[in-house]
Backbone as a ProteinNet text record, in pm:
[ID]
protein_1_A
[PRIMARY]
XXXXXXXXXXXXXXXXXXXXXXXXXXXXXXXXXXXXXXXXXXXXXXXXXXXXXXXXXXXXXXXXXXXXXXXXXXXXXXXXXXXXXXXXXXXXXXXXXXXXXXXXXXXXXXXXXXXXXXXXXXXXXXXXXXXXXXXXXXXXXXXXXXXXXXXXXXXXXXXXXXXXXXXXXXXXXXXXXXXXXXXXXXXXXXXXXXXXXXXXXXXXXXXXXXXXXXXXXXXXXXXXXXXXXXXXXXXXXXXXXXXXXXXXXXXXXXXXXXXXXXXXXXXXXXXXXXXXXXXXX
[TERTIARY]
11427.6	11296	11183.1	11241	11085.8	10989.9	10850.8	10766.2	10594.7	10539.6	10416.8	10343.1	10391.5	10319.7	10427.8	10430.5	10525.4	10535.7	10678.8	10700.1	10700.3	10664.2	10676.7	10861.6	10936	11077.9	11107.1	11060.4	11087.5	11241.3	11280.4	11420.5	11490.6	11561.3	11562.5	11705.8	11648.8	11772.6	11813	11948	12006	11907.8	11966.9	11903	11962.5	12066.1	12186.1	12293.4	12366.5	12479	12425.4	12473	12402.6	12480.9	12590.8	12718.2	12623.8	12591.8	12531.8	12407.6	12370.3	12295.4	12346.9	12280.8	12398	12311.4	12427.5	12457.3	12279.1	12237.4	12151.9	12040.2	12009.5	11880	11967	12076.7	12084.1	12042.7	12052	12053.9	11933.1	11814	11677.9	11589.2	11626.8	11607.9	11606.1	11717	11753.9	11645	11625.3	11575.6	11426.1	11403.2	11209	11173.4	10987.4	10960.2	10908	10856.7	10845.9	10891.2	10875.9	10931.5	10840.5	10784.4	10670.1	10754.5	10739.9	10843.4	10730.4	10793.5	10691.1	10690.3	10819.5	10785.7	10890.5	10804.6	10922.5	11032.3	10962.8	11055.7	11228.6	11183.1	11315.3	11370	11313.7	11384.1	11469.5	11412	11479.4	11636.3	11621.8	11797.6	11887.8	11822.9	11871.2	11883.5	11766.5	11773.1	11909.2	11909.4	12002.1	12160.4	12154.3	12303.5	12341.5	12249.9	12323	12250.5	12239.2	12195.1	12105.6	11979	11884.7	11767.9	11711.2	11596.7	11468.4	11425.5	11302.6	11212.5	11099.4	10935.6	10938.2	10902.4	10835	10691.7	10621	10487.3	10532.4	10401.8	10356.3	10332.4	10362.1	10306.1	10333.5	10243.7	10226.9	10106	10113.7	10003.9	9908.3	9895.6	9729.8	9668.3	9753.1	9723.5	9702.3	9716	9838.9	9732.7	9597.2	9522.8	9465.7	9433.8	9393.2	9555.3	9632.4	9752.8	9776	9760.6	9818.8	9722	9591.3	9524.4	9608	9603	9693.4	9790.7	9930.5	9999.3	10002.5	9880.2	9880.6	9827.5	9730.9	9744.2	9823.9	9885.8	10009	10064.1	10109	10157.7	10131.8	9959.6	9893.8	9954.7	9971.7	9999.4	10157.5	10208.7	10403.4	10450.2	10466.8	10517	10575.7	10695.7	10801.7	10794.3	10765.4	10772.3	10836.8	10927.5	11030	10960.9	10948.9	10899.6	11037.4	10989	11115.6	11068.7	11093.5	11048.7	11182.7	11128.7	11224	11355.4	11364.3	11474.8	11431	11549.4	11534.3	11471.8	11434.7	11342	11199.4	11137.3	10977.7	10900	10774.7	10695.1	10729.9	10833.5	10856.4	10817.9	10749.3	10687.8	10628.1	10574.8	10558.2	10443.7	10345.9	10254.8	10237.6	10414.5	10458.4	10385.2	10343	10296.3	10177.6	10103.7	9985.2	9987.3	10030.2	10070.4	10152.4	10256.2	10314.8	10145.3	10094.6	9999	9861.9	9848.6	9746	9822.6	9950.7	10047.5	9985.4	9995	10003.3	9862.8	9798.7	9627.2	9595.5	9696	9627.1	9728.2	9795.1	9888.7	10029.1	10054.6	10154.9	10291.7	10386.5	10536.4	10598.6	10640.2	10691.5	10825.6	10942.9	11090.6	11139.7	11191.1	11282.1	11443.4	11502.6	11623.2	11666.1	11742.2	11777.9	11890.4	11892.6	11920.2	11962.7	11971.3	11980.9	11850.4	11824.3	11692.7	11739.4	11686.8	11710.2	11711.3	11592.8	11595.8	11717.8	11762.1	11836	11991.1	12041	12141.7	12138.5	12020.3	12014	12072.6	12006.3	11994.2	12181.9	12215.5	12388.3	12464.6	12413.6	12513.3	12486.4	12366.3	12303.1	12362	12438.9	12512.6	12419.6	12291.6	12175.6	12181.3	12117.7	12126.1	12042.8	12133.3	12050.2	12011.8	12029.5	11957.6	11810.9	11758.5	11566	11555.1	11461.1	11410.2	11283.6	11221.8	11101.2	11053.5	11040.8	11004.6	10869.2	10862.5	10729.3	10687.1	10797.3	10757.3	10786.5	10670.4	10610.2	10520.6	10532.6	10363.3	10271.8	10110.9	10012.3	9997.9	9902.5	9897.7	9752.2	9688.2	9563.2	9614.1	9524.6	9529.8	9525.3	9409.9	9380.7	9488.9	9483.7	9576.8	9741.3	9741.6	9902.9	9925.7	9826.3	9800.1	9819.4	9754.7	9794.8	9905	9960.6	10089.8	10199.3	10176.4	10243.5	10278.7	10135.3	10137.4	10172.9	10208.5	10222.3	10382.1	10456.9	10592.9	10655.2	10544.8	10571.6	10676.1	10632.4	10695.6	10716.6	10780.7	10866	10974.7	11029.3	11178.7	11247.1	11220.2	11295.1	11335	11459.8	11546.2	11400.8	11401.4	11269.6	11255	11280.2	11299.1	11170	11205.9	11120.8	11131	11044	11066.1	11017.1	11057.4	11022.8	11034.4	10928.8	10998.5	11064.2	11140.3	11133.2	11071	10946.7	10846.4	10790.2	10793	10724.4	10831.3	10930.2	11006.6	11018.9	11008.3	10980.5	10870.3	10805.6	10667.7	10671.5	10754.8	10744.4	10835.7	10918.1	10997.5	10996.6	10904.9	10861.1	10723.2	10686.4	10550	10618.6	10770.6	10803.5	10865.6	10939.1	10994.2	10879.6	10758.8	10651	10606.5	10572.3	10529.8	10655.4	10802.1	10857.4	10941.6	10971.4	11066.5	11162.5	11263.9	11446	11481.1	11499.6	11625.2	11705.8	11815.8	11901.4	11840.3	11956.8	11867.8	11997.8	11979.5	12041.7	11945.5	11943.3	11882.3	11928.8	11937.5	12032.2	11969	12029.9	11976.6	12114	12051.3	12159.6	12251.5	12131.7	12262.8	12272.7	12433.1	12512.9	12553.6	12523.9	12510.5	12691.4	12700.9	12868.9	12862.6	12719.6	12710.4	12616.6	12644.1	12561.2	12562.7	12498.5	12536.9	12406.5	12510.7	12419.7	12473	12361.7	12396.5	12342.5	12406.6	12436.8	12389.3	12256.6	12181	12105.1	12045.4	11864.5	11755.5	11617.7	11498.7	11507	11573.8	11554.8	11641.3	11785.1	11871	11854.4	11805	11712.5	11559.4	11538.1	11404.8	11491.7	11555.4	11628.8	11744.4	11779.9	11880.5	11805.1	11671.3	11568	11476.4	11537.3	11434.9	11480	11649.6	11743.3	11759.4	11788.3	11777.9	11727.6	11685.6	11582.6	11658	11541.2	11558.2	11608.2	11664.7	11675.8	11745.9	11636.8	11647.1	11557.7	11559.6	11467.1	11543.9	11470.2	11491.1	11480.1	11587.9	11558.3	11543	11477.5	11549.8	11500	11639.8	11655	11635.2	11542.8	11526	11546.6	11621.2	11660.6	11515.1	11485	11405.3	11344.8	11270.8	11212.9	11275.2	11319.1	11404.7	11326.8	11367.7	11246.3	11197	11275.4	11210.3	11122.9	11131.6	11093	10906.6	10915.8	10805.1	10724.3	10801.5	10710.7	10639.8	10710.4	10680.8	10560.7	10530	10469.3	10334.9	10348.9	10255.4	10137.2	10232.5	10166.3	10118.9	10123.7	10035.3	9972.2	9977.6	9864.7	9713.3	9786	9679.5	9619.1	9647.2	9638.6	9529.1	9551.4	9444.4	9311.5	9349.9	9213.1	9082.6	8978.4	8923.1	8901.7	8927.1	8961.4	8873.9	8738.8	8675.1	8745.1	8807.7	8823.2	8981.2	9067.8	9174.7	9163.4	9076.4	9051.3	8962.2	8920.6	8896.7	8980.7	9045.4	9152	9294.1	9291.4	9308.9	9245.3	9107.7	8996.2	8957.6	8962.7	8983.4	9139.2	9220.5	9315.3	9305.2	9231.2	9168.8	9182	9229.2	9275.2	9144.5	9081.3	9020	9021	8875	8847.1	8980.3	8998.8	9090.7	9290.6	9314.2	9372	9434.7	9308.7	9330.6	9321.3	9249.7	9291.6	9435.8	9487.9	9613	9711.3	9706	9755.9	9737.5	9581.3	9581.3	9614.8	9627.3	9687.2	9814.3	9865.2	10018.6	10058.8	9936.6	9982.1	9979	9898.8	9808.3	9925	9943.8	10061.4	9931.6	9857	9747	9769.7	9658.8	9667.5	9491.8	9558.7	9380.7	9233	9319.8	9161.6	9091.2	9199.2	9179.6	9096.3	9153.7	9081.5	8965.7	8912.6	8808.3	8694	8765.7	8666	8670.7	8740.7	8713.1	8580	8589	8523.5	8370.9	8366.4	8229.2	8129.6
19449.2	19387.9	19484.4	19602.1	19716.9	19736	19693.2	19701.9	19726.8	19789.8	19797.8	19657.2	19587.7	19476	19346.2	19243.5	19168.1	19050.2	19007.2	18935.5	18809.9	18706.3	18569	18511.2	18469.4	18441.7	18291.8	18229.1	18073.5	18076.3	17956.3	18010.9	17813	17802.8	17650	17581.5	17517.3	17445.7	17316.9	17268.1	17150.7	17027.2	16922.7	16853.1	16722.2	16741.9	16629.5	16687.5	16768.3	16839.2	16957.3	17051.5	17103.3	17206.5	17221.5	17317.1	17349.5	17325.8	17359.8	17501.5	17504.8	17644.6	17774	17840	18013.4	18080.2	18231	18261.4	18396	18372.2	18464.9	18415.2	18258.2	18191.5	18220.5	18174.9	18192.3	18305.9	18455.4	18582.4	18598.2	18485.5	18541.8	18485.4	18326.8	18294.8	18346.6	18415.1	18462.8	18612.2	18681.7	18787.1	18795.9	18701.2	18651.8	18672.4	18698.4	18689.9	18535.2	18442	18342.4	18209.4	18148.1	18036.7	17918.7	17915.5	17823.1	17668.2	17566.1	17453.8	17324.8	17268.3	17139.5	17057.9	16985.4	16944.7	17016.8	17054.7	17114.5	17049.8	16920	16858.8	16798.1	16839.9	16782.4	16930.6	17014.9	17153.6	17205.7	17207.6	17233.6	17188.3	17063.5	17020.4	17087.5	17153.9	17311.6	17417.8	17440.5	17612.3	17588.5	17445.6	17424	17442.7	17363.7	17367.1	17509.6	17583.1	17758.2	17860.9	17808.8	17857.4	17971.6	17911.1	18037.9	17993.6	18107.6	18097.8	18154.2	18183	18273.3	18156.2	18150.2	18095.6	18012.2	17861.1	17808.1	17771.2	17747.6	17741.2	17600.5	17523.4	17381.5	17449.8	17352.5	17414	17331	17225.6	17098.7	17078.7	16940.1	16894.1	16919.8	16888.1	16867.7	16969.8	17062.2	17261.2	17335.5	17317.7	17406.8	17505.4	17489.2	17598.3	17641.2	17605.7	17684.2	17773	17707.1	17768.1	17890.8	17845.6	17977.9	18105.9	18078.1	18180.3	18275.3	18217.1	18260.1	18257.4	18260.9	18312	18464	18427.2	18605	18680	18617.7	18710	18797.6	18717.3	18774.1	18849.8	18822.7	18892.3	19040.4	19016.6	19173.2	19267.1	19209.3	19285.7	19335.2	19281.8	19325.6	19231	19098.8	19005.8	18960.1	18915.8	18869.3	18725.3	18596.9	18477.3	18424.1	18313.6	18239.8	18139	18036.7	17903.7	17825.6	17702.4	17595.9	17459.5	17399.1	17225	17193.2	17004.8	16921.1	16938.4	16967.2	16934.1	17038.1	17104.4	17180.2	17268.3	17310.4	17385	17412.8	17545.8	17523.8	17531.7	17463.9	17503.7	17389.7	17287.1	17225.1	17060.9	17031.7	16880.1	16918.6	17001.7	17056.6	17161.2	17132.3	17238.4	17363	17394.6	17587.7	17671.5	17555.1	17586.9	17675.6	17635.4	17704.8	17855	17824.6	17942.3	18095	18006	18076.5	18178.1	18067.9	18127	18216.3	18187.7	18241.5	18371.8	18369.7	18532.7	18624.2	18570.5	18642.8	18698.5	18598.8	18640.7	18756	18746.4	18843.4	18977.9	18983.3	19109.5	19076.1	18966.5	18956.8	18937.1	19048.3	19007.6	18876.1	18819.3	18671.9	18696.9	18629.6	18637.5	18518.9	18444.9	18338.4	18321.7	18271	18250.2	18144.2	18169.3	18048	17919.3	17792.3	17687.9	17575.3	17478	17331.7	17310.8	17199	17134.9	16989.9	16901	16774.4	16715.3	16799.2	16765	16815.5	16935.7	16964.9	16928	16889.9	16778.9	16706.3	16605.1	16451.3	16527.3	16572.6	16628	16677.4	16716.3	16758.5	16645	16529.8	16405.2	16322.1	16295.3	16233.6	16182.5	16275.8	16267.4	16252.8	16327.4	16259.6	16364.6	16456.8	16580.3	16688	16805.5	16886.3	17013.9	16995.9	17138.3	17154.3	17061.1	17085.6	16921	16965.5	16843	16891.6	16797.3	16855.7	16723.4	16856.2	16776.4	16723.7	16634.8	16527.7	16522.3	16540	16544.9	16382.3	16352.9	16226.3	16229.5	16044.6	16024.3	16004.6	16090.3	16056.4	15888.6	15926.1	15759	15708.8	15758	15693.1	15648	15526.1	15442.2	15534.7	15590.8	15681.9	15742.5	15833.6	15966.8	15847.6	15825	15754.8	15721.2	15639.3	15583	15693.9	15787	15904.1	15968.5	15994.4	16057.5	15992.1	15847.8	15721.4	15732.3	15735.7	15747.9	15910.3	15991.4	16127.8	16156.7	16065.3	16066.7	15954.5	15835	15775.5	15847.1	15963.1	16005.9	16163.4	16177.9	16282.9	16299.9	16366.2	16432.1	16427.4	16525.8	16606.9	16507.2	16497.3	16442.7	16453.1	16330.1	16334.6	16325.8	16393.5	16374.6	16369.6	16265.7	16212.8	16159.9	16209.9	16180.2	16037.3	15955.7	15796.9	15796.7	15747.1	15655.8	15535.6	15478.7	15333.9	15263.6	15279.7	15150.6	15176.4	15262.9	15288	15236.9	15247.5	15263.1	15137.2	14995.8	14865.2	14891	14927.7	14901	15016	15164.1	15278.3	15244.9	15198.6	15097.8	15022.7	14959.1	14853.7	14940.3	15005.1	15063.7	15159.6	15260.9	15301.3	15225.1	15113.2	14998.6	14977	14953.2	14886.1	15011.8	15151.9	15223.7	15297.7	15299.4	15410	15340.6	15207.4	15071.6	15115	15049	15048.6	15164.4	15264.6	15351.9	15377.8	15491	15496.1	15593.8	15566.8	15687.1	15661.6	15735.2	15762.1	15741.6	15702	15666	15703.8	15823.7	15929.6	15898.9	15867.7	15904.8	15917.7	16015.7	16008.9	16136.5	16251.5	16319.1	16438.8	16447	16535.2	16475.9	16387.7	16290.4	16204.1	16130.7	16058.1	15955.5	15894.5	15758.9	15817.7	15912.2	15996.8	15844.9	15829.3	15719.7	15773.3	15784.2	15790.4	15668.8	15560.9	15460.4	15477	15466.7	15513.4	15363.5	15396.5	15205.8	15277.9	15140.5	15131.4	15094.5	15127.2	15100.6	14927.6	14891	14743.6	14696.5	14728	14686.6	14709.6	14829.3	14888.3	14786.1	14745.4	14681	14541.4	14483.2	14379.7	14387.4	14494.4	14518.3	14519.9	14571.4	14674.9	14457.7	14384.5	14227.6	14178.7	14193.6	14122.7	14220.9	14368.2	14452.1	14583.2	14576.4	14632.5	14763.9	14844.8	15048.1	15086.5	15224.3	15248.1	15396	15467.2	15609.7	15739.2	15838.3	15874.5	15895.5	15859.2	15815.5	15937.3	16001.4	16116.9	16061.7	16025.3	15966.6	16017.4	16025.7	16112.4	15993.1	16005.6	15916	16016.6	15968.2	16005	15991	16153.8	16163.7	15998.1	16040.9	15943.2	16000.3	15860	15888.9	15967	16088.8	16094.5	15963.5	15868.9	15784.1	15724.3	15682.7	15593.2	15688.5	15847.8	15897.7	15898.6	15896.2	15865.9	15734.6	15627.1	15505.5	15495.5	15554.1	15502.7	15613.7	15699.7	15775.7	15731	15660	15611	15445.9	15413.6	15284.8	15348.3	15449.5	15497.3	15519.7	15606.3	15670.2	15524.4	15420.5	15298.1	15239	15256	15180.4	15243.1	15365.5	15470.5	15473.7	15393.9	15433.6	15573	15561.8	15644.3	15784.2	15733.1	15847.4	16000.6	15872.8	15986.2	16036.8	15993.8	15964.1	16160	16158.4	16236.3	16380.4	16360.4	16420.3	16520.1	16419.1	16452.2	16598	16600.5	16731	16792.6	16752.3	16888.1	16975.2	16897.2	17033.8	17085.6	17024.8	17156.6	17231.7	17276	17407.6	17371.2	17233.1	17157.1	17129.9	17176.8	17155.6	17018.4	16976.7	16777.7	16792.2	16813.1	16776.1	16752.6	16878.8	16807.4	16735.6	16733	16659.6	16506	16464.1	16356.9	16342.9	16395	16436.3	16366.5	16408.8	16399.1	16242.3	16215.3	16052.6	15968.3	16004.9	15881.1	15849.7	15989	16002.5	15885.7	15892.2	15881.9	15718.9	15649	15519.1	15451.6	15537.1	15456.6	15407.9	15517.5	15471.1	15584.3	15588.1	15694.4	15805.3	15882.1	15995.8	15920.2	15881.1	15789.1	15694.1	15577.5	15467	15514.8	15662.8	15715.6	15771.1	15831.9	15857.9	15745.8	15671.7	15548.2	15478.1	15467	15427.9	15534.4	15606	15725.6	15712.6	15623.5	15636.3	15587
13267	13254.4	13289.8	13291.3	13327.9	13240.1	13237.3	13143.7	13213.4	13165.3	13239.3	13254.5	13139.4	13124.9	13102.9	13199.4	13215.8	13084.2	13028.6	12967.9	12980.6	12849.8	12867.3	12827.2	12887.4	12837.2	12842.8	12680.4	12617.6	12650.3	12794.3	12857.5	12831.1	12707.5	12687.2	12761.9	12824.9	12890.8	12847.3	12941.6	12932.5	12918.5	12748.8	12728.9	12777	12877.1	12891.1	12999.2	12913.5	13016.8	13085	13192.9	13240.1	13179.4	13174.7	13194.2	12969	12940	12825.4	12829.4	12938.8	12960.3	12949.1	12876.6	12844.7	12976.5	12948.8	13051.7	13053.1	12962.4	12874.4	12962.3	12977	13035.2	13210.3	13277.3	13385.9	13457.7	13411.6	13430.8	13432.8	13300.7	13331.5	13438.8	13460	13581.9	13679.6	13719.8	13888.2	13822.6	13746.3	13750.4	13745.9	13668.5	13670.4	13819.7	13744.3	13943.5	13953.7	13810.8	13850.1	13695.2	13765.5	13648.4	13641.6	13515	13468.4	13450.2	13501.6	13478.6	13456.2	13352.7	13306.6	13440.4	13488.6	13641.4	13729.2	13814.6	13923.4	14021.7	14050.6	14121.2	14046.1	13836.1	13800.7	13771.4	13766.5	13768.6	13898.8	14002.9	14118.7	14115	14048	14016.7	13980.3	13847.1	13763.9	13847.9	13913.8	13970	14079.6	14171.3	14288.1	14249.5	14126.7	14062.4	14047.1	14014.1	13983.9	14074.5	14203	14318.7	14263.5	14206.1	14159	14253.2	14292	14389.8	14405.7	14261.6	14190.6	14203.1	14287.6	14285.4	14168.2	14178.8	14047.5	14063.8	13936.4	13953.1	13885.9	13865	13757.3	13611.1	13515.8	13387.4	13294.8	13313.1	13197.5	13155.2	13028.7	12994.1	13020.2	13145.2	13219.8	13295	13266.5	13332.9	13222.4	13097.5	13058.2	12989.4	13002.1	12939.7	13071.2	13199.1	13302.2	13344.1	13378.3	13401.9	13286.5	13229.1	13058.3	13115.2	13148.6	13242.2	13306.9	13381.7	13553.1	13502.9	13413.4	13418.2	13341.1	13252.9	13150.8	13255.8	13320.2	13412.8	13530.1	13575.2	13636.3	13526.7	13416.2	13327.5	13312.8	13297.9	13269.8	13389.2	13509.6	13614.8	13642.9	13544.6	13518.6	13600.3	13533.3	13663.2	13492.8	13535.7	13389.4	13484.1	13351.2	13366.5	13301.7	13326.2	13207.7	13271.5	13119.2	13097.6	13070.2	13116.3	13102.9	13118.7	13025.4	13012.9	13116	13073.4	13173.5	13086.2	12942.9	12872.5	12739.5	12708.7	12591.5	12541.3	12431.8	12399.4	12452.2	12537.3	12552.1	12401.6	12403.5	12242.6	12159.6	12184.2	12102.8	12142.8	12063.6	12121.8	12290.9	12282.6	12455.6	12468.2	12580	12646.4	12575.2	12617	12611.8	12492.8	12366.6	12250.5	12248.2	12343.2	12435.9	12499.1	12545.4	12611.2	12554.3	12460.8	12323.3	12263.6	12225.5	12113.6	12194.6	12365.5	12424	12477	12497.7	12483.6	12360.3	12251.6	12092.8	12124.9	12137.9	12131.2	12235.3	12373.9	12435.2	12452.2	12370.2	12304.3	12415.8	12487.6	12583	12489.5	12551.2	12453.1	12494	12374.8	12398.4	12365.1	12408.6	12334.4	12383.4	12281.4	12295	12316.3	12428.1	12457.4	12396.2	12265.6	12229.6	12314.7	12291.3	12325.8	12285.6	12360.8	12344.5	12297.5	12179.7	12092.6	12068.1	12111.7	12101.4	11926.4	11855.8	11720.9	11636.9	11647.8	11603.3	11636.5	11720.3	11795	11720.6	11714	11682.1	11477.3	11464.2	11297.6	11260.9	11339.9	11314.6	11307.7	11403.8	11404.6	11326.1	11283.8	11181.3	11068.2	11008.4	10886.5	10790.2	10772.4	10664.9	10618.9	10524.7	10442	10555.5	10598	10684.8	10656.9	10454.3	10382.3	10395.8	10373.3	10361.8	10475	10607.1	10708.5	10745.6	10815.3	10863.1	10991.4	11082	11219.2	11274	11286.5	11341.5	11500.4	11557.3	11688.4	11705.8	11820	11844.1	11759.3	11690.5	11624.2	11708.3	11633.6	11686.4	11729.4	11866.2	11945.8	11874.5	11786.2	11753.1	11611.3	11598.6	11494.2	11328.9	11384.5	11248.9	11176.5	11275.5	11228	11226.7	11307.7	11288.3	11188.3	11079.3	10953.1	10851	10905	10806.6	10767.9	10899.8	10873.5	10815	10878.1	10798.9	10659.3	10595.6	10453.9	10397	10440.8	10432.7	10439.3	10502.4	10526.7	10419.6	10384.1	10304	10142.8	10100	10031.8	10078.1	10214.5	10189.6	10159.2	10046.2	10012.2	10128.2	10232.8	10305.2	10446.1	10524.3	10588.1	10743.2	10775.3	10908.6	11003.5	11113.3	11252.2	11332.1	11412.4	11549.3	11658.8	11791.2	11903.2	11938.9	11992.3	12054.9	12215	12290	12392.4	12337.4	12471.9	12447.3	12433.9	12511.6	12531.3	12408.2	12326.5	12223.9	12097.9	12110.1	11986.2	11905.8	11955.3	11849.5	11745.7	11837.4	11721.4	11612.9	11662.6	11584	11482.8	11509.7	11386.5	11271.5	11344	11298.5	11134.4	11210.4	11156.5	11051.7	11021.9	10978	10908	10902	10769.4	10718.3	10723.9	10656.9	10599.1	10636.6	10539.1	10461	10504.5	10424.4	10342.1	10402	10330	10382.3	10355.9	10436.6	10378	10474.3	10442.9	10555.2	10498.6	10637.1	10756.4	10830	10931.3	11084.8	11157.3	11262.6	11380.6	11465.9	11599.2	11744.3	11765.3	11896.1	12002.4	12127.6	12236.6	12352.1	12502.5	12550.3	12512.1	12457	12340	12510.1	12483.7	12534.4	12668.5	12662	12831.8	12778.7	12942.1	12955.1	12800.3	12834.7	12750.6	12630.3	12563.5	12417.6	12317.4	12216.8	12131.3	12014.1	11898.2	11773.7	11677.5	11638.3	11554	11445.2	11345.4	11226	11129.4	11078.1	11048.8	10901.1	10923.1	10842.7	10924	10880.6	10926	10971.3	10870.9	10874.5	10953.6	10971.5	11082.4	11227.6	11237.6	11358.2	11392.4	11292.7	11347.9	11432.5	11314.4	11370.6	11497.4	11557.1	11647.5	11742.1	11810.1	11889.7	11894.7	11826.3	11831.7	11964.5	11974.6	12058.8	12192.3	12128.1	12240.9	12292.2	12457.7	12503.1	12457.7	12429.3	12433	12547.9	12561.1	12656.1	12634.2	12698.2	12741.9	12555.4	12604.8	12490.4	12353.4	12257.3	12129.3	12017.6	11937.5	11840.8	11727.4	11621.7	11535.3	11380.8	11301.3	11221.4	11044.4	10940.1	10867.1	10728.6	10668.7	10520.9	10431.7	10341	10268.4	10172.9	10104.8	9984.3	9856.5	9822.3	9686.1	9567.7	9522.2	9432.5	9342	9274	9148.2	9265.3	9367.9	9437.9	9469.8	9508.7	9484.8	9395.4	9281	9173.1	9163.6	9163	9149.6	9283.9	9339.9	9446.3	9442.7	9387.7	9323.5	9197.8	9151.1	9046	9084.9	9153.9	9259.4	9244.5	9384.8	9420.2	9292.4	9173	9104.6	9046.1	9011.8	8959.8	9030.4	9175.7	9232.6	9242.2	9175	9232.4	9119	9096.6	8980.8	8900.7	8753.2	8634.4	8700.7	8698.3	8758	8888.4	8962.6	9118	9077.1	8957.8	8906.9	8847.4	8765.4	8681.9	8765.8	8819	8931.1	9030.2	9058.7	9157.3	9081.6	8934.5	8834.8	8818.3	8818.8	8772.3	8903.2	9024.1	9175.7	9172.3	9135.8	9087.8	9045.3	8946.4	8885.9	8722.2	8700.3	8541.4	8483.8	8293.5	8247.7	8227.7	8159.1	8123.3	8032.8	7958.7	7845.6	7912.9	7996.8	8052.7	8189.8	8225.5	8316.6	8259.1	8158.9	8062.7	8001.7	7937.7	7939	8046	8197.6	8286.5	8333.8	8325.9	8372.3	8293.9	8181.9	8038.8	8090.5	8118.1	8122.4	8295.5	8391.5	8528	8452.4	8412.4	8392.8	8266.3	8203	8080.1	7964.8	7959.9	7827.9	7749.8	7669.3	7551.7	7593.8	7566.9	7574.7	7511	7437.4	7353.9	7445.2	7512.3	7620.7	7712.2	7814.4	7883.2	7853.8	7737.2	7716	7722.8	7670.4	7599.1	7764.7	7867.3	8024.3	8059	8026.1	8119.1	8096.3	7930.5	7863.4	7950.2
[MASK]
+++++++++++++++++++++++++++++++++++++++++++++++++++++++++++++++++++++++++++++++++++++++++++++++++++++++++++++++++++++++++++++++++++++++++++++++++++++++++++++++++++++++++++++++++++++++++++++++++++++++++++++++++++++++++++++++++++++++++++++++++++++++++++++++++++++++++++++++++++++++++

């Protein structure tokens, strides 16, 4: 670790079992001079189990741009720091993302110890297609944006993973049958733990299972793409409801001439070029 200028080391630990930590993150632990930990009081569990005894600092949410400070700084001064959430990957659904990107900016070397990832777990057991996915995190908690992404996932292709609490997860359910309609999907939690359990459902059986019984413990959950016909068909709502004008429009900021971007809306609408013209008059 000799460097004039000390390193940041993304060091991902046990998301469940402990005995799941390589030997790559143990070695950087005991060797760091300090260790950035989302909470310290559930880390200490970790460092105690493998009798490591390197300084921890705080380094969450509610620090995490004064802290990102003070730790580049120590940095500048050759002090090597490994970051570590409560569970898994740092950077991911997490603070560390911060700090990641205020390293880059201030020329600090970053290197990642690869790990345990809760998304990618949940995504192996899944049994849903794990060629093309794309990760969500947690949904936004505001109305707005939640609405958005809603409708944005509404027709994605690609296999969809997301983080839930419990207290959260009826209604996130609930809110995902109503915009994406019943499909399948897997619902993990518990992963790598005595009592692991991945149930293997639909949106809709899940809404109805989650009526009778309470959640319990954190929620991965993995939802099978949008059928393509089903994108289409739902595409073409969409353009239907949109008057001819913003219809036609919506091709010509593509960089598509009037002619065909007419062309294109006859085709979206099920009319003829003439119809549309004669709308447009």
């Amino acid at each position: 670790m000799d460097t004039k200028e000390g390193i940041l080391f993304l060091c991902a630990t046990p998301i469940g079992n402990l005995s799941d930590i390589s030997m790559h993150v143990l070695d950087t632990l005991k060797e760091a001079d300090l260790i950035a930990a989302e909470d310290t009081r559930n880390s200490i569990k970790l460092l105690n189990r493998f009798d490591i005894h390197t300084p921890m600092t705080s380094y969450h949410e509610y620090n995490k741009y004064d802290k990102a400070e003070e730790l580049i700084r120590l940095m500048r001064e050759g002090k090597n720091v490994a970051l570590i959430t409560d569970a898994g990957t740092p950077a991911i659904s997490d603070p560390g993302e911060v700090l990641v990107r205020m390293c880059h900016e201030e020329g600090i070397r970053v290197t990642s110890l690869p790990g345990p990832c809760a998304c990618i777990t949940a995504l192996t057991l899944s049994g849903l297609s794990t060629r093309r996915f794309c990760f969500e995190g947690f949904l936004p908690s505001g109305k707005k944006e939640r609405k958005e992404i809603l409708s944005q996932l509404s027709s994605e292709m690609r296999t969809t993973i997301l983080y839930e609490a419990p207290h959260h997860l009826k209604n996130t359910l609930e809110q995902l049958e109503e915009a994406l309609g019943d499909r399948k999907m897997a619902l993990c939690r518990e992963l790598t733990k005595k009592h692991e359990e991945c149930i293997h459902t639909t949106l809709s059986e899940a809404v109805s299972y989650y009526k009778e019984n309470e959640p319990r413990g954190e929620y991965v959950l993995v939802i099978e793409g949008a059928d393509p016909a089903r994108k289409k068909e739902m595409e073409q709502q969409a353009f239907l409801q949109m008057p001819i004008e913003a219809h036609m429009e919506y091709y010509q900021n593509q960089g598509m001439d009037k002619k065909e971007s007419m062309k294109k809306v006859a085709a979206d609408r099920g009319l003829t070029k003439r119809e549309v013209y004669q709308q447009l008059l």
